[in-house]
TORTORDREN-253107 format. One record per atom (N, C-alpha, C): x, y, z; residue in three letters. Coordinates in steps of 0.05 Angstrom, whole numbers, plus 5000, padded with zeros to 4 digits. Layout:
# residues N
XYZALA ...
This chain:
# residues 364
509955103549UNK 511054973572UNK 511355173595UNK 512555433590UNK 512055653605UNK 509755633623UNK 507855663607UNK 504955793616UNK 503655523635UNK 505155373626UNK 503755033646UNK 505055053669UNK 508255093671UNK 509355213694UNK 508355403716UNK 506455603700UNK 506455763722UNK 503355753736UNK 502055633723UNK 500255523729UNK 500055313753UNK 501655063748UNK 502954983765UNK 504155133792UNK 504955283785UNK 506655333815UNK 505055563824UNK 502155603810UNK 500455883825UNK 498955653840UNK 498355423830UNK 496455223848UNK 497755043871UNK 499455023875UNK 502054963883UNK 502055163915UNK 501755413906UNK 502855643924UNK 500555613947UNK 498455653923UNK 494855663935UNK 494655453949UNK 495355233945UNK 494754963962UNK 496455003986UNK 498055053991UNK 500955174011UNK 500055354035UNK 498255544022UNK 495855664034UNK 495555664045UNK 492755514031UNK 491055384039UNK 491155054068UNK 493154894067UNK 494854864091UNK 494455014116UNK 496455154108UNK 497755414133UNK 494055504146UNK 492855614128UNK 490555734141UNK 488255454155UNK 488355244146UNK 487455004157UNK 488954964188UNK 491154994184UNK 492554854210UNK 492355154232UNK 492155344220UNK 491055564239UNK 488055484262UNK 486455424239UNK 483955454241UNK 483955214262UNK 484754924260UNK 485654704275UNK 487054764307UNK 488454874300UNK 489755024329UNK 488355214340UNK 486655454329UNK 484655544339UNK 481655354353UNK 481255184334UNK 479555074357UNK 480454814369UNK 483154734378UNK 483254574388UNK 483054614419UNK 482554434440UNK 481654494476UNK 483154574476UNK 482754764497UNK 484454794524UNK 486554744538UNK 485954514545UNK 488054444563UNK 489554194546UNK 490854214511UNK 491454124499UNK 494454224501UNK 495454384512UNK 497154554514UNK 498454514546UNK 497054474560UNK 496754444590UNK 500254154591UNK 501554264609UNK 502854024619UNK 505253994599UNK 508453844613UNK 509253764589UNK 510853514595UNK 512953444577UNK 513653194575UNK 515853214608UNK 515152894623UNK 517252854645UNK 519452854628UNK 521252954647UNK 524352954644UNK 525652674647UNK 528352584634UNK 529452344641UNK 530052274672UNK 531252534697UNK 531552534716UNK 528552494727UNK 525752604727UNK 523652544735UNK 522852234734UNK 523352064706UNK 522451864703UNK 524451644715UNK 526551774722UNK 527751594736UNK 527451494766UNK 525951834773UNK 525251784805UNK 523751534804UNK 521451564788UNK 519251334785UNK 519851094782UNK 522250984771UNK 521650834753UNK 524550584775UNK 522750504789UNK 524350414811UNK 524050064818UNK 521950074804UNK 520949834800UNK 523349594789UNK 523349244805UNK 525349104808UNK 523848844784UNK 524448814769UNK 523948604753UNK 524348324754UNK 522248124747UNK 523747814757UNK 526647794747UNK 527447864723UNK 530247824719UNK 532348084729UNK 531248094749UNK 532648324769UNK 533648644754UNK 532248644739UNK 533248904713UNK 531449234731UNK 533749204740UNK 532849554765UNK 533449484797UNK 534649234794UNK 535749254818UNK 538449374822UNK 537949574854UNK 540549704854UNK 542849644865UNK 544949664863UNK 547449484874UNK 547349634903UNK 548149344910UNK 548049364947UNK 548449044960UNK 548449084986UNK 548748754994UNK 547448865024UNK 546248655038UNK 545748645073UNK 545748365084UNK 546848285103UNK 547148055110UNK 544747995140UNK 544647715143UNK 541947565155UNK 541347765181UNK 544747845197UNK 545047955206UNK 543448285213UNK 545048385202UNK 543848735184UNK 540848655180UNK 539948505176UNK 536948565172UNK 534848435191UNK 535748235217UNK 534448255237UNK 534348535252UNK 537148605260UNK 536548885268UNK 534249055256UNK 534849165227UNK 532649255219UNK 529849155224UNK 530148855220UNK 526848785229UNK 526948775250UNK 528048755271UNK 527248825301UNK 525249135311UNK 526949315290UNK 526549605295UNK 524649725287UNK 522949565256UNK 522049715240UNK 519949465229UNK 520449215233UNK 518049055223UNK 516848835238UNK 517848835258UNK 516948665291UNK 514148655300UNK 513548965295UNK 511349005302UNK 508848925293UNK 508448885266UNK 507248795256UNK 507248525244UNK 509748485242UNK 511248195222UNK 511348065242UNK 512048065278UNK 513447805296UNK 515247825292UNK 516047705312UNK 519847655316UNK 520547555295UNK 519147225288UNK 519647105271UNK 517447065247UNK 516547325240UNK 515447375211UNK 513247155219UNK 511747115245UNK 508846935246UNK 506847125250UNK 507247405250UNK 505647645245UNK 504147575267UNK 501847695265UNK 499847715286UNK 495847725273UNK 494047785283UNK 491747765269UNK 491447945259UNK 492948145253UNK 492748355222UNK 492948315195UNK 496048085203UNK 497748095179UNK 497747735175UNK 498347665148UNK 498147445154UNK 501047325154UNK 502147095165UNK 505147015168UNK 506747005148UNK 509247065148UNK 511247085132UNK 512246835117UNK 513446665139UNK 514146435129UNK 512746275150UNK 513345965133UNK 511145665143UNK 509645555119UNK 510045315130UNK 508245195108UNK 509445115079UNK 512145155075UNK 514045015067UNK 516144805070UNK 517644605055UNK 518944485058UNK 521244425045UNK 524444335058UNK 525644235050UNK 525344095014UNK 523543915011UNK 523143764982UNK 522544034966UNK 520844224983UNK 519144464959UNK 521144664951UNK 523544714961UNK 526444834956UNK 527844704937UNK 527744484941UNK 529144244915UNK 527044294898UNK 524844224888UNK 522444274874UNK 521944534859UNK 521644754880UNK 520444914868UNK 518344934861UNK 516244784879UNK 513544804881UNK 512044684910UNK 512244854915UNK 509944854949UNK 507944674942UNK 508444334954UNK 506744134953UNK 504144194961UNK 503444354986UNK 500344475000UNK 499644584975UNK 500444694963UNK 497944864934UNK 497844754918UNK 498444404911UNK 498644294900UNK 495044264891UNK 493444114862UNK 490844084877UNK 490743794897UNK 488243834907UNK 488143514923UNK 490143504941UNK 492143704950UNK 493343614977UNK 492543644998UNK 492843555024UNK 493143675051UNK 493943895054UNK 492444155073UNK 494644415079UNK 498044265100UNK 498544465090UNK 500944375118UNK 501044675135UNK 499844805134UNK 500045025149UNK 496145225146UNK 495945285177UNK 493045415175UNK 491745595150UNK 494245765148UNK 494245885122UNK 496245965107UNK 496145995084UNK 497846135059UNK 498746275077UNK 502846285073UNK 503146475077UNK 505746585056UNK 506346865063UNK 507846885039UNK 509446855016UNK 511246645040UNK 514146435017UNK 512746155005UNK 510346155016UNK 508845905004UNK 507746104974UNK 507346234977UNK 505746404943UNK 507946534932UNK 509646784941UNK 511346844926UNK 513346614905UNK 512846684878UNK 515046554856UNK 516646654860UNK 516846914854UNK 519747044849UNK 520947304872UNK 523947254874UNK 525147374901UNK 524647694890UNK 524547764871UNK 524848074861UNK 522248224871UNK 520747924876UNK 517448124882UNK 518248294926UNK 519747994926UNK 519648104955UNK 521448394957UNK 523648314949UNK 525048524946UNK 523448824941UNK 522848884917UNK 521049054912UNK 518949194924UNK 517048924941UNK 514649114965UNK 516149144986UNK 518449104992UNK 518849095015UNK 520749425018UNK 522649464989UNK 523349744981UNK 520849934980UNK 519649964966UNK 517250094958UNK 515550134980UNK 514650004996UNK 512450025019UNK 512549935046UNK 515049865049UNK 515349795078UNK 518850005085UNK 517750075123UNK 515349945135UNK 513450075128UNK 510849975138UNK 507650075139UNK 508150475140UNK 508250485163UNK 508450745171UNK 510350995163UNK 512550875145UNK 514651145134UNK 515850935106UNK 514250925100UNK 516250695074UNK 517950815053UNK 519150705033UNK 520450785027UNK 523850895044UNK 523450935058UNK 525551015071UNK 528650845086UNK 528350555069UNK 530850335073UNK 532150425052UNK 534750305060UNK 536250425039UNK 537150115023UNK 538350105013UNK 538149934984UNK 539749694997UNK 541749745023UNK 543349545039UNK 540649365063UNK 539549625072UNK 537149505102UNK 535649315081UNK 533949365055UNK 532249215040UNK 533448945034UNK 535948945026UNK 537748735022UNK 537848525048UNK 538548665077UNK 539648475100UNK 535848445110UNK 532948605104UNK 531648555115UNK 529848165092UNK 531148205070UNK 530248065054UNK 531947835059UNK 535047775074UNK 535847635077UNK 535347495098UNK 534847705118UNK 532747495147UNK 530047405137UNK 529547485119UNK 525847325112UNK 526847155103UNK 529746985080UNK 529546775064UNK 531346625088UNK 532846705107UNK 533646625134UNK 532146435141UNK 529046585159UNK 527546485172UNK 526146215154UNK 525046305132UNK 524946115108UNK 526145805107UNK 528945845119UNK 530845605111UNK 531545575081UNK 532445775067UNK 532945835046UNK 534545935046UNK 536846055074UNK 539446085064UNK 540946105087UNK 543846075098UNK 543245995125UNK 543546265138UNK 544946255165UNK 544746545184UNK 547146735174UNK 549146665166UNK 551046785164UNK 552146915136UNK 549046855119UNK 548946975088UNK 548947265084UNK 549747315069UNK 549347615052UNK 548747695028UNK 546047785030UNK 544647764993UNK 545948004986UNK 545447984959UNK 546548314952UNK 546348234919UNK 546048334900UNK 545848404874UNK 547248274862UNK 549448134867UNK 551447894858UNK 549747654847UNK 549347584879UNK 547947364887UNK 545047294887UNK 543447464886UNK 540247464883UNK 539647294858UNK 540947324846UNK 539647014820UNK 539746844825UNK 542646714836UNK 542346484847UNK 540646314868UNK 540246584883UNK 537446544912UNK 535446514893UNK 534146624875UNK 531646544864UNK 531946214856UNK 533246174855UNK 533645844841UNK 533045654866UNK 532945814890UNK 531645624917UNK 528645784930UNK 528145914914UNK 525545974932UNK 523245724927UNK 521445644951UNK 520445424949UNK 518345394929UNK 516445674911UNK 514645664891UNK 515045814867UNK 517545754862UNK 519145914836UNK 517845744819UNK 516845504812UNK 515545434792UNK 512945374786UNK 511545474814UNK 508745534816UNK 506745734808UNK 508745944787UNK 506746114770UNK 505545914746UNK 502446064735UNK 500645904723UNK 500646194703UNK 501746024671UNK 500846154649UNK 497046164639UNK 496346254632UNK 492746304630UNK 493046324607UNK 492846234578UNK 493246284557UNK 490246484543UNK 488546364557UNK 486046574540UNK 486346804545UNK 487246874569UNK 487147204575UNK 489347354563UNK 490547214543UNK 492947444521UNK 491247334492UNK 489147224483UNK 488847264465UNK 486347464460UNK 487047624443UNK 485247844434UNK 482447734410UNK 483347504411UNK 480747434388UNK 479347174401UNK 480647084434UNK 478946944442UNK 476446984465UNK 474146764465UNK 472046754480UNK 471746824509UNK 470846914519UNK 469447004547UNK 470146774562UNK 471046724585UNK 469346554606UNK 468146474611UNK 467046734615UNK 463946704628UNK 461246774604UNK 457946704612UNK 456446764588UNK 454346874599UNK 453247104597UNK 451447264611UNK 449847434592UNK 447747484593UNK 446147734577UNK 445747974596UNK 446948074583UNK 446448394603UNK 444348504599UNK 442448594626UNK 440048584626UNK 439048984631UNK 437649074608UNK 438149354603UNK 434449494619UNK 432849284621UNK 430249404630UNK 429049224646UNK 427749284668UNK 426249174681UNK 428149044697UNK 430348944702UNK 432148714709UNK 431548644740UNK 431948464744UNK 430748324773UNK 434148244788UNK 433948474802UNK 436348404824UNK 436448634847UNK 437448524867UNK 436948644898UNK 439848854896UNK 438249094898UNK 439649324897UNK 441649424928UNK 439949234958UNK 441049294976UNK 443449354980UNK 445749454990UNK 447749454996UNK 448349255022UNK 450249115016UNK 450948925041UNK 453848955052UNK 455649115052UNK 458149135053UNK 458149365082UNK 456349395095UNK 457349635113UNK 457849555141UNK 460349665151UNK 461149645178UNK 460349495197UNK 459749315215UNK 457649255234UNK 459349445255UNK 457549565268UNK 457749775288UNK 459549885305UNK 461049555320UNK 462949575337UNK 465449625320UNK 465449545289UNK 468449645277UNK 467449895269UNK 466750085262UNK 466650345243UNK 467650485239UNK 469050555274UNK 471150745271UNK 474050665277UNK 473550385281UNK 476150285280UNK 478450375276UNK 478050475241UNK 480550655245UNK 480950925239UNK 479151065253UNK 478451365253UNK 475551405234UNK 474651695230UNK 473051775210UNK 474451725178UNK 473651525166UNK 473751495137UNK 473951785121UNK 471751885123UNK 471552125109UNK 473752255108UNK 475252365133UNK 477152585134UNK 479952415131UNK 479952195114UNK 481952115107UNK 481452025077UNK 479252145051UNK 479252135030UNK 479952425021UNK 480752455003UNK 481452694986UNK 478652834980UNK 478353084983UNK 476153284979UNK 475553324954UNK 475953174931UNK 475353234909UNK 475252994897UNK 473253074873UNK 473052864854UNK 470452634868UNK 469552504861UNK 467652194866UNK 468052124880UNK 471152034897UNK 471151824922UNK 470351994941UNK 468751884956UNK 467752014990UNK 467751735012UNK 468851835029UNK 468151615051UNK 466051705065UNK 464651495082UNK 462351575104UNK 463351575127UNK 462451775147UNK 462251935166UNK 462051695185UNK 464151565194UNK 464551325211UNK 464251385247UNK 464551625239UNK 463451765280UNK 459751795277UNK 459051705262UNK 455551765254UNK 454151535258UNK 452051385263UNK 450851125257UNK 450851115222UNK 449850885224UNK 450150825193UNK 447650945187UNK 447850995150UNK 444751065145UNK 442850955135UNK 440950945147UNK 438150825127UNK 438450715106UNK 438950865086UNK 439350875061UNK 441350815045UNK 441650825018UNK 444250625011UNK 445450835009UNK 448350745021UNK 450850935014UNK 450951154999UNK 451351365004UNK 451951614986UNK 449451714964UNK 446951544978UNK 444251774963UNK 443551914977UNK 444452094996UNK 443952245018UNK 445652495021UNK 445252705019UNK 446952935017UNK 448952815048UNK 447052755075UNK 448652725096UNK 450552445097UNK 450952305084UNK 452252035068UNK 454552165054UNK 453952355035UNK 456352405007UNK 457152605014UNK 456352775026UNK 458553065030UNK 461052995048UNK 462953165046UNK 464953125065UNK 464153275092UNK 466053245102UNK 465153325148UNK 465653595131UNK 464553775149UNK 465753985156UNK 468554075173UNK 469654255167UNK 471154415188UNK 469954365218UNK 471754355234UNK 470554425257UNK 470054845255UNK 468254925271UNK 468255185272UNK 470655305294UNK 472455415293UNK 473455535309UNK 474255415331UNK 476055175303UNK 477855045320UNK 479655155338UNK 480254995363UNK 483155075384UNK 484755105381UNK 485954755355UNK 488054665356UNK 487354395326UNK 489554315328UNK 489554105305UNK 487453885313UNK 486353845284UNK 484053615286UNK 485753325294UNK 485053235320UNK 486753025323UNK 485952825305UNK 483752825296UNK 482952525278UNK 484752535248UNK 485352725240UNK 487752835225UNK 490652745223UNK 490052795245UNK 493452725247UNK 494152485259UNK 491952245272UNK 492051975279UNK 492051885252UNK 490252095225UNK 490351845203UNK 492951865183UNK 493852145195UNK 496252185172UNK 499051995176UNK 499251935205UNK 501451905226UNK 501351615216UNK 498951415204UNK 498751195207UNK 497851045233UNK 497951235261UNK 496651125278UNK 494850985284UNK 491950975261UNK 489450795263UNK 490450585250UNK 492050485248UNK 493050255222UNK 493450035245UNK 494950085271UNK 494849955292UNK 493650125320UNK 491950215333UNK 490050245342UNK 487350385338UNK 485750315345UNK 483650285343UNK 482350625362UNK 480050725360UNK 479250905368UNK 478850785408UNK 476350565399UNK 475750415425UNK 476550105425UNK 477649975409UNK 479049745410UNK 481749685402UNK 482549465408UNK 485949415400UNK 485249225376UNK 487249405355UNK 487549225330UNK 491149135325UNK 492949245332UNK 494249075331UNK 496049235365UNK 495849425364UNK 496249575397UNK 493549605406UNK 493549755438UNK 491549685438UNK 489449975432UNK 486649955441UNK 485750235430UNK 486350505445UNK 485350755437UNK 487050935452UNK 484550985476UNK 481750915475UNK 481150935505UNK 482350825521UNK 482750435518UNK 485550305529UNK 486850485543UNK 488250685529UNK 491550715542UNK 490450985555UNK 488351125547UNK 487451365567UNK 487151275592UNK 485350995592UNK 484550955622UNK 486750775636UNK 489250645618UNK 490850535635UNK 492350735652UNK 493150985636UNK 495051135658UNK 492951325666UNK 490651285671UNK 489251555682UNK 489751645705UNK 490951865708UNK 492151945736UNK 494651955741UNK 495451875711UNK 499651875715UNK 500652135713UNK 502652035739UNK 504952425735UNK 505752445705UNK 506052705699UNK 507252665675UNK 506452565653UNK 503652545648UNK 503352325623UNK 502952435601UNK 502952685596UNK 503452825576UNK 506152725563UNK 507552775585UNK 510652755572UNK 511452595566UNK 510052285581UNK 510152015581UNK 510051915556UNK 506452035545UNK 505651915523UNK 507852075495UNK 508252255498UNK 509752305480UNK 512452205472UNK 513352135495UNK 516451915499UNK 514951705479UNK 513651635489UNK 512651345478UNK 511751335440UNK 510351655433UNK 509851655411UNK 513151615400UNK 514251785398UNK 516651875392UNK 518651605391UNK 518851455409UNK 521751315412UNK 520451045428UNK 517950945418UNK 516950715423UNK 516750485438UNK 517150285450UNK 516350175470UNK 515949885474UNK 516349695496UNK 514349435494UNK 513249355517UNK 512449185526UNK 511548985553UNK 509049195566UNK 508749525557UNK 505549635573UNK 503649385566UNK 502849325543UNK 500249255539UNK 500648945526UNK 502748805524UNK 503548535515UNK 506448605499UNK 507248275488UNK 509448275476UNK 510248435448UNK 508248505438UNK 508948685414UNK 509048965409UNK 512348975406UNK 512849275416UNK 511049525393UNK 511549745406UNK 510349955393UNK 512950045375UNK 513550025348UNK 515550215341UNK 516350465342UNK 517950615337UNK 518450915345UNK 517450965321UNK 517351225322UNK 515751415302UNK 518351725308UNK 520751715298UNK 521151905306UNK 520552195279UNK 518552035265UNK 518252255237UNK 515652425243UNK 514452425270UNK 511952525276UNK 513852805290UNK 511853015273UNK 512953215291UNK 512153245322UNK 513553395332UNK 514253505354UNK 511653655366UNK 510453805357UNK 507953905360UNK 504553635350UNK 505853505331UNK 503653365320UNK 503753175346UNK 505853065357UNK 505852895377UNK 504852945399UNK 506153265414UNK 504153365436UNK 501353425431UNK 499153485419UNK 497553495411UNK 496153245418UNK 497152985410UNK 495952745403UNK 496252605430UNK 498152675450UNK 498352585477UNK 496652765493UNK 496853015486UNK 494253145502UNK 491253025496UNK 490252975473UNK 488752805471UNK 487652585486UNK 489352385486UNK 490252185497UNK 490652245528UNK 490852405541UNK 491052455562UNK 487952635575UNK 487452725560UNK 484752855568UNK 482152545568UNK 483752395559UNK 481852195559UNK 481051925523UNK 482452075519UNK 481051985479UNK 478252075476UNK 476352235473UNK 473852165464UNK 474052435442UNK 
């Protein structure tokens, strides 16, 4: 029995080893960058994790009333949204195209099939089901130009003038984290989401029925998707507003288009160059960082108007350096029509003079 013992525990030891020198050898050749990086922190994942759920699970306590959030949308979403959220030809309208019965209901009769529209187009309180979605893009990404930056009360009173204007709650309401459940129980297409049952099963059929075709295959390779001329640079050079690395490239939108299809052309896929021995800041840079091309245009008005526009309206004005910079800075209405310019007071101080000298030398 002895001798079986120790036998045992010599094979025992050796296998123990043999282990240890395996998981060496495993760790020796495992990559690189297997090691690289480590786990987010609870405080990290919290930054992230901001996101508002249909059953409101991450919404943060707060309240803003119909009040509190016209202001804000006066200041900060007018410009693009309208006074009264009927937007303009950028964006498409806020509210319309609902009714009284579709509040009781809970289903926007126009998207019904087989109805009549009641409004030109879809607009948002006609498709939104649930109030948490608004809530949510409107925290997260608005406004356009500095988002993120409402605070948990402005998101509240700006969400209470949209269900305002709506007729979904009256003028003198105040949403706030209390009460947001109960508002979902009147939005007009809370019962207009559509379950799809095939697309959660994992063992069911295609849609669609196609043979994928591996040689010879007969189909028009052209590209049809490019610019027509007068938009290209619409809203600046593309290029110098993609990231320098990796696959995505934009095309060189100050260039004619090319011959050839998209990005088989060294002069297509490379990025711009540097300017050589630059002066000063690339203004196309800093129109795309600023958000500036988002509402004007290089040589047309897209939702202001374009910046040759405003070179040749004040050409010859005292001061217009200092002018245009007032104007970047702390924003404006009635120069060029009813829709004001908002302030930008997060543009630096230098990025702004820069961009009025521009603008004042002419735009080109």
């Amino acid at each position: 029995m002895k001798t079986m013992f120790k036998l045992s525990r010599t094979v025992a030891v050796s296998a123990a080893a043999w282990l240890v020198l395996g998981s060496g050898l495993a760790q020796a050749q495992s990559k690189p960058w297997n090691d690289l990086g480590r786990a987010a922190t609870p405080a990290e994942v919290k930054a992230w994790d901001i996101d508002v759920r249909p059953d409101f699970k991450g919404l943060p306590k707060g309240a803003g009333s119909v009040i509190l959030g016209e202001g804000v949308w006066m200041a900060k979403c007018a410009s693009c949204h309208g006074d009264f959220g009927e937007s303009n030809e950028v964006f498409t309208p806020i509210v319309g195209g609902t009714t009284a019965k579709d509040i009781q209901t809970g289903r926007v009769a126009a998207l019904v099939a087989g109805a009549p529209p009641s409004a030109p187009q879809t607009t948002t309180f006609m498709k939104v089901a649930t109030l948490s979605t608004l809530w949510d893009y409107v925290n997260r990404a608005m406004p356009w130009n500095n988002p993120k930056t409402l605070s948990p009360d402005e998101v509240f009173g700006v969400t209470a003038y949209m269900l305002n204007l709506a007729n979904i709650v009256p003028a003198d309401f105040v949403l706030s984290d209390q009460n947001i459940a109960e508002v979902q129980k009147r939005m007009p297409n809370r019962n207009g989401m559509v379950f799809y049952e095939p697309m959660w099963k994992v063992n069911g059929k295609g849609d669609v029925k196609n043979v994928a075709c591996m040689k010879d295959c007969e189909f028009d390779p052209r590209v049809k998707s490019y610019l027509p001329d007068f938009a290209r640079d619409a809203h600046g050079n593309i290029q110098q507003q993609n990231r320098g690395i990796g696959p995505v490239r934009g095309v060189d939108t100050t260039k004619p288009p090319a011959k050839t299809l998209a990005g088989t052309t060294a002069a297509v896929a490379a990025p711009a160059a540097a300017p050589a021995a630059a002066k000063g800041p690339n203004v196309n840079n800093l129109l795309a960082a600023n958000a500036c091309t988002a509402c004007h245009g290089m040589k047309n008005k897209i939702v202001g108007p374009g910046f040759n526009e405003i070179a040749a309206k004040h050409k010859g004005k005292a001061n217009l350096e200092a002018y245009l910079i007032g104007k970047i800075k702390n924003g404006g209405s009635g120069v060029f029509g009813a829709i004001p310019m908002p302030a930008q007071p997060q543009v630096k101080d230098a990025d702004a003079q820069a961009m009025a000298q521009w603008i004042a030398a002419g735009a080109q």
